[in-house]
N, C-alpha and C positions, 0 to 999 in steps of 0.2 A: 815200744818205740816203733816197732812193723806200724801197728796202728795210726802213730799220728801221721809217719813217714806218706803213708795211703792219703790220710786225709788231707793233709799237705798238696800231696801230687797232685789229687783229685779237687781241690781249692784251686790251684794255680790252673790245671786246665781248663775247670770252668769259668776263670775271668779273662784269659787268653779267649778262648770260645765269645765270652762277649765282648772282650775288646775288637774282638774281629768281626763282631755283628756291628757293634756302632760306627766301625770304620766304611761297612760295604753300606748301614746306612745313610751316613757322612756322606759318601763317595754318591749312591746313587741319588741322594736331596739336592748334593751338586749337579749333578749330571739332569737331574728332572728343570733346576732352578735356570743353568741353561739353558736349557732349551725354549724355558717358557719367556726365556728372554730375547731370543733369538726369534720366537715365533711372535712376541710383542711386536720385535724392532722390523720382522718382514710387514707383519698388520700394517706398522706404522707407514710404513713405506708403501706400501700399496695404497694405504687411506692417500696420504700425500699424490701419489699418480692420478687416482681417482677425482681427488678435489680438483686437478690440473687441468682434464677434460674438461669440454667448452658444453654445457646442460641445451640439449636442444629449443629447450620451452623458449627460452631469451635470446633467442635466435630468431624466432619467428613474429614477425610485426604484428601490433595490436590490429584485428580487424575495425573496420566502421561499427560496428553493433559493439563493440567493449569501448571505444572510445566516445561513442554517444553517449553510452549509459552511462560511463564515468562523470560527462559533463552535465546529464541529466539529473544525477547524483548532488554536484556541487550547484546547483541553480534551485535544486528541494531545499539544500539547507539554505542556502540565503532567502527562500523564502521563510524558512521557519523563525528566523532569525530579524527578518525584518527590513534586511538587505535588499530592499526590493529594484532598485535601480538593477544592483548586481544580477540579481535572478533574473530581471525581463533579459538584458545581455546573453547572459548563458543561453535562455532559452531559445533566444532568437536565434543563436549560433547552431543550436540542437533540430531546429526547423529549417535550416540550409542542409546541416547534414540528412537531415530522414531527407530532404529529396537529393540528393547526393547521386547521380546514376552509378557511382562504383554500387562493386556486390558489399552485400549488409554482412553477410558471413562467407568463412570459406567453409566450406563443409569437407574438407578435404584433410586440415587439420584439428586432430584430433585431443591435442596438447593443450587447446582452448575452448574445449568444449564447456568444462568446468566454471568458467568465468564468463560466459555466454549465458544469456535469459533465453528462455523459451519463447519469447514475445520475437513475431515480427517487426515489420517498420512500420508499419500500417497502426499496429498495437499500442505505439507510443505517443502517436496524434492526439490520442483525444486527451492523456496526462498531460503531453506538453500544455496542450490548447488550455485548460483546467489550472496549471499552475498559471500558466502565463494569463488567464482572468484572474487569478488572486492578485498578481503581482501588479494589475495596473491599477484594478481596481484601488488596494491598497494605497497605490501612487497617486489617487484621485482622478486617474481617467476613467472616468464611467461607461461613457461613449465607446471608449477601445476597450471593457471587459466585455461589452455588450457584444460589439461584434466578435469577441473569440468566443461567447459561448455558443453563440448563431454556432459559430464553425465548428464546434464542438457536438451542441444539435445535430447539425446535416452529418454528422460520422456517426453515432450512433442511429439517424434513422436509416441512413444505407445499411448498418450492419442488420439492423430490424428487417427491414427489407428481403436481405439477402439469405439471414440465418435465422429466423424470425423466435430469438430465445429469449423467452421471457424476461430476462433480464434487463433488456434491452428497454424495455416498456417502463420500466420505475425508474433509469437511470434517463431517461427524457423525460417524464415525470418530476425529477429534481432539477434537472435543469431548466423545466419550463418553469417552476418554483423561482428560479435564481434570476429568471431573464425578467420575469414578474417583479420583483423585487428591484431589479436594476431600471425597469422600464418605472415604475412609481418614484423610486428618485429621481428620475429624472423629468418628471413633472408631466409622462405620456401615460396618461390614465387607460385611455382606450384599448393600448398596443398593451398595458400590465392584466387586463382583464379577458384579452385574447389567450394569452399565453396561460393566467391563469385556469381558464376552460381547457387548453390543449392539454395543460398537464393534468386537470381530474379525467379529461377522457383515459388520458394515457393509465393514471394510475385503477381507474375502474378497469382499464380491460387485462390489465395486469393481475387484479384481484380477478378479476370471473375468470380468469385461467386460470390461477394456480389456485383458486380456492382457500386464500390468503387472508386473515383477522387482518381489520383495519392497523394499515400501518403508518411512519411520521410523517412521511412525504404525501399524503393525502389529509392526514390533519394539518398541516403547514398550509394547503392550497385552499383546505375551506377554511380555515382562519384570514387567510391572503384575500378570500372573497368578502368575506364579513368587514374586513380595514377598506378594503377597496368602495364600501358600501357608507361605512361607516366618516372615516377618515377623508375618502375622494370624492364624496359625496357624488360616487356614479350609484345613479336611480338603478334599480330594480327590471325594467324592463330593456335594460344597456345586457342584462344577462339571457345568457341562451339556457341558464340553470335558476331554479327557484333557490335562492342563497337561503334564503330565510326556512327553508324544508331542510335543505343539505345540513347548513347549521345545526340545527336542531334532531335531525336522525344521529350526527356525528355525535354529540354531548351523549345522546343517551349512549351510544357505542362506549364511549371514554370514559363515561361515569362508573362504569360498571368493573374498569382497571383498577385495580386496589396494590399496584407496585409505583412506582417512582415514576412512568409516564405519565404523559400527557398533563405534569401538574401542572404548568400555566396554564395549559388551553380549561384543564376543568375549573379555572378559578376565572381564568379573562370570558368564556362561552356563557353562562348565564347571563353575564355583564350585557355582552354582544346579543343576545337573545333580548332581553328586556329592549334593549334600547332599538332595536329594530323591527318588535313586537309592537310597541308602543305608537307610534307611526301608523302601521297598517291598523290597529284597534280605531284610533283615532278617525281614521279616512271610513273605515268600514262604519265608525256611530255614523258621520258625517251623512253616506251614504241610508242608512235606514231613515234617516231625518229627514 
C-alpha cells in the first residue's frame, strides 16, 4: 500500500509539474503571439506614414533631354510602323527642341540621371536627320530625303573634321551610297556618280586606316558604279575611277567569301563584268582594224 501510495503521489506530481509546463508554455505563445502582432500592427503603420510621404523623384520636372528622347522614342515607332506622316510630325517637333536654348539637362539632379542617355544634343541630329530621310522618302518626297541627308552629311563631316575617328569615314561612306541612290531616282545621273566617287574615296580611306577586309558599303558603291554604267548609260570616261578594274578586283575579293555575303553581288558581278567587257573588246578589235 506505502508503494502504490508513492507511486500515486509521484504520478500526480509529475502531471501537476506538466500541467504547469504547458500552462507557462500557453502563457508565453501568448505573450510571444502578441507581440508579433503588435509589432505587425506598428510595421503596419509605419508602412502606411511612409507611403503618405510625397517621393522626391515626381516632384522634379522632366528635363529637355528626357522629354525629347521620349518623343524621339514615339516618332522611331511610327516610323517602324509605317505611320510616316505621324513620324515626320514628331520629328519635326524633336528638331525645335534640340535647338531649344533651355539647358538639355540639369546636372544638378541626380534622381534623373537614370532616365537620361549619355548622348548630347548635338548626338541626336544626325538620328533625327536619318529617321526623318526615311520618313519622307517613304512619303514619296525624294527631293526633301535628299536634302536631310546632305544635312546629315555635313554633321558627320564636321564630326570627321573635328574628331577625325574612323567611324566617321564609313558612316559618310553610306550616306554617299544613299544620296547616290536618291540622286539616280531622281533622274541626276551626273550628281549620283559624284557622290558615288565620294563615298569609294571615303570607304578606301576608312579601309587603308583601319586595315579592314572589304566591307558592304564599298561593294554597294562599286555595284552603284557598274548600274550607273550600265543602267545610266554614263560612259566611262564621266568616271574619275576605272569601273571596269574596280569591278572586277572587287568580284575577285567576294568570290573568295564562302558565308552568306555578298550573294547577290557574286551572282549579279559576272553578269556586270561580261556585259561591260564586251563593249571595251569590241572597240579595242575595232581599233587593231
Amino acid at each position: 500500500e506505502t508503494e502504490t501510495e508513492t507511486e500515486t503521489e509521484t504520478e500526480t506530481e509529475t502531471e501537476t509539474e506538466t500541467a504547469t509546463a504547458t500552462a507557462a508554455g500557453t502563457a508565453t505563445a501568448a505573450e510571444t503571439t502578441g507581440g508579433a502582432a503588435e509589432a505587425s500592427t506598428a510595421t503596419a503603420a509605419t508602412s502606411t506614414t511612409s507611403s503618405d510621404r510625397p517621393i522626391p523623384h515626381y516632384d522634379v520636372p522632366f528635363t529637355l533631354a528626357v522629354r525629347m528622347k521620349a518623343r524621339l522614342g514615339r516618332a522611331a515607332a511610327a516610323v517602324a510602323v509605317g505611320e510616316l506622316a505621324i513620324a515626320e510630325v514628331e520629328l519635326e517637333r524633336v528638331r525645335v527642341m534640340l535647338d531649344d536654348p533651355a539647358p538639355f539637362r540639369d546636372e544638378t539632379a541626380r534622381a534623373h540621371r537614370r532616365a537620361e542617355s549619355h548622348f548630347e544634343r548635338d548626338d541626336y541630329r544626325p538620328i533625327v536627320a536619318g529617321l526623318l530621310a526615311v520618313a519622307r522618302r517613304g512619303e514619296g518626297d525624294v527631293a526633301g530625303a535628299y536634302e536631310t541627308l546632305r544635312e546629315r552629311h555635313a554633321i558627320y563631316e564636321a564630326r570627321y573634321e573635328r574628331y577625325e575617328r574612323d567611324a566617321y569615314l564609313l558612316e559618310l561612306a553610306r550616306i554617299d551610297a544613299q544620296l547616290a541612290e536618291n540622286a539616280y531616282r531622281r533622274g541626276e545621273l551626273a550628281l549620283a556618280r559624284r557622290h558615288v566617287e565620294a563615298g569609294l574615296r571615303a570607304a578606301d580611306e576608312y579601309t587603308e586606316r583601319t586595315e579592314s577586309e572589304l566591307d558592304e558599303t564599298t561593294v554597294a558603291l562599286v555595284r552603284a558604279a557598274a548600274e550607273l554604267r550600265l543602267y545610266g548609260r554614263v560612259p566611262a570616261r564621266a568616271f574619275e575611277i576605272d569601273v571596269l578594274a574596280r569591278l572586277r578586283d572587287t568580284f575577285r575579293t567576294i568570290a573568295r567569301v564562302t558565308d552568306g555575303r555578298f550573294a547577290h553581288e557574286r551572282f549579279l558581278f559576272p553578269i556586270y563584268l561580261a556585259a561591260l567587257e564586251t563593249p571595251a573588246r569590241g572597240a579595242a578589235r575595232e581599233r587593231e582594224d
